[in-house]
N, C-alpha and C positions, 0 to 999 in steps of 0.2 A: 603105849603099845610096845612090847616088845620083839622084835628080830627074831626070827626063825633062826637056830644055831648058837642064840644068846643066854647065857644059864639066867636062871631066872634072878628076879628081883633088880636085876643091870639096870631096870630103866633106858635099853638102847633108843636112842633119836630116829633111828630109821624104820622105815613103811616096810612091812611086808612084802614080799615079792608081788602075791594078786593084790594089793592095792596098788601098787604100782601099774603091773598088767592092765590092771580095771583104767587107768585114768589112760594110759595108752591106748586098749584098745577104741576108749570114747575119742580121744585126737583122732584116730585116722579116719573112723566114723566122721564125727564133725565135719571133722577137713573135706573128704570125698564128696561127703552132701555140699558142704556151702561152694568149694571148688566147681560143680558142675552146674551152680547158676552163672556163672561163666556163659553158659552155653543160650543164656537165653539176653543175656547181654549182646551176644553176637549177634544171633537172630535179630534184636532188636535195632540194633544199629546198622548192619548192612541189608535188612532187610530180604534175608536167604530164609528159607523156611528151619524149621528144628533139625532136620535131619543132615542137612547141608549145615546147621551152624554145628554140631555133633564131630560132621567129619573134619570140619576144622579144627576145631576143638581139639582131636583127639591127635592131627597130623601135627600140631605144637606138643612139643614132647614134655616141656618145663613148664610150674607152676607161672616161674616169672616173667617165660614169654608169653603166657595166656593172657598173663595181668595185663603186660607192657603191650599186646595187641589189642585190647579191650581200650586202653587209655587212649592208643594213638585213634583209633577209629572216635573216640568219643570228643576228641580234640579237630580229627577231620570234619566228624560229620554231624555233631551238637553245636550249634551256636553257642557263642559263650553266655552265659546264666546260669540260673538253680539245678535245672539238670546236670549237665555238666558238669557243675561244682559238684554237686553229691554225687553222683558215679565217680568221679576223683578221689573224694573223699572216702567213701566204699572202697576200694581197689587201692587207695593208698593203704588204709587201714589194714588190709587181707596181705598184703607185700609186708608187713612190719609183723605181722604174727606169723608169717610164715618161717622166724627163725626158731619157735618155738617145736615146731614139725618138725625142721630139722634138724634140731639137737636130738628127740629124742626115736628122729627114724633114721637117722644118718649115721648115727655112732655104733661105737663096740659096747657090749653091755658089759661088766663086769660083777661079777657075784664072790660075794667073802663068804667065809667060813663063819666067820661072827653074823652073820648074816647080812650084812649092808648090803646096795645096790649102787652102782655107779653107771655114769655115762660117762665115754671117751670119744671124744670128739673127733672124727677122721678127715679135719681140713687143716689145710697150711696155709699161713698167714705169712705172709713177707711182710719182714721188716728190711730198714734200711741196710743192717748190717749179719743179720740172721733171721733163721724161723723157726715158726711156735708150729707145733703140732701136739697132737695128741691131749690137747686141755680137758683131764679128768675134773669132775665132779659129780661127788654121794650125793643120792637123792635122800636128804634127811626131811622131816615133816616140815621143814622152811618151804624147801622147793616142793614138796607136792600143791602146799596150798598157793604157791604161786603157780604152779598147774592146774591147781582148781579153778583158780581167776584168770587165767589165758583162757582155760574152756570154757568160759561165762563169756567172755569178750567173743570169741569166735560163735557161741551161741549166738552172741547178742546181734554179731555182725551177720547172721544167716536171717534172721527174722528183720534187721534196717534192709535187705539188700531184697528179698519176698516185700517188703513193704515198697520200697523203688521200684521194681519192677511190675505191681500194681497201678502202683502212681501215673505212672507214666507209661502205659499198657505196653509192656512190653511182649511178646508171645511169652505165654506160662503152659500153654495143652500143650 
């Protein structure tokens, strides 16, 4: 495929602008959908009905205090066993893709003339003696298909986490 801006025949490495667009705007889909089974974990574990697990839900501001609220209640109020372990396992899983969100909802975009796409990452890293900011990287056809396979993994983790909360009736109306 080649880049928007690219004289032809270049063979440019990088995605078009809407394929890019297209895989983002399925991330935040994804994410929003599987992030608000969250809410039925609540429910489930402290035993508040939907709407009361909702407003808690929504009074945690961050992805990762929802996780880390969901974990500790399921460590208070799960016996240890298979439950348990897979709600951990679930909610570990969704914590470790969540850096893929925020690479690409957290950054600066950058757009080239030649048509490339970048992301610029807007976080600081402390090191012992100095910091990183700003770590660019082009989304060339490497990283989309490694975005294609994040959005299968977060697929996949939206339909394990519908099937636990079956399992183990959790409130779903």
């Amino acid at each position: 495929m080649t880049a928007p801006g690219a004289p032809a025949g270049t063979g440019a490495a990088e995605p078009d602008l809407d394929a890019v667009l297209l895989r983002v705007g399925r991330l935040n889909y994804a994410w929003s959908n599987t992030e608000s089974l969250l809410i039925h974990m609540l429910a489930g574990l402290t035993g508040m009905d939907k709407s009361a697990a909702v407003v808690v839900f929504l009074s945690v501001s961050s992805t990762r205090g929802r996780i880390e609220m969901v974990e500790r209640l399921a460590k208070l109020r799960l016996p240890a066993g298979q439950e348990q372990q897979e709600l951990l396992e679930l909610t570990a899983r969704f914590a470790r893709l969540s850096a893929v969100r925020h690479r690409y909802n957290h950054s600066i975009w950058s757009f080239q003339e030649d048509g490339s796409v970048s992301t610029i990452l807007m976080r600081i890293a402390d090191r012992r003696d100095r910091i990183h900011m700003g770590r660019k990287q082009t989304l060339g056809n490497d990283e989309m298909l490694r975005l294609d396979q994040d959005l299968e993994l977060l697929s996949q983790l939206n339909r394990n986490i519908w099937r636990f909360l079956r399992q183990y009736e959790y409130p779903i109306d």
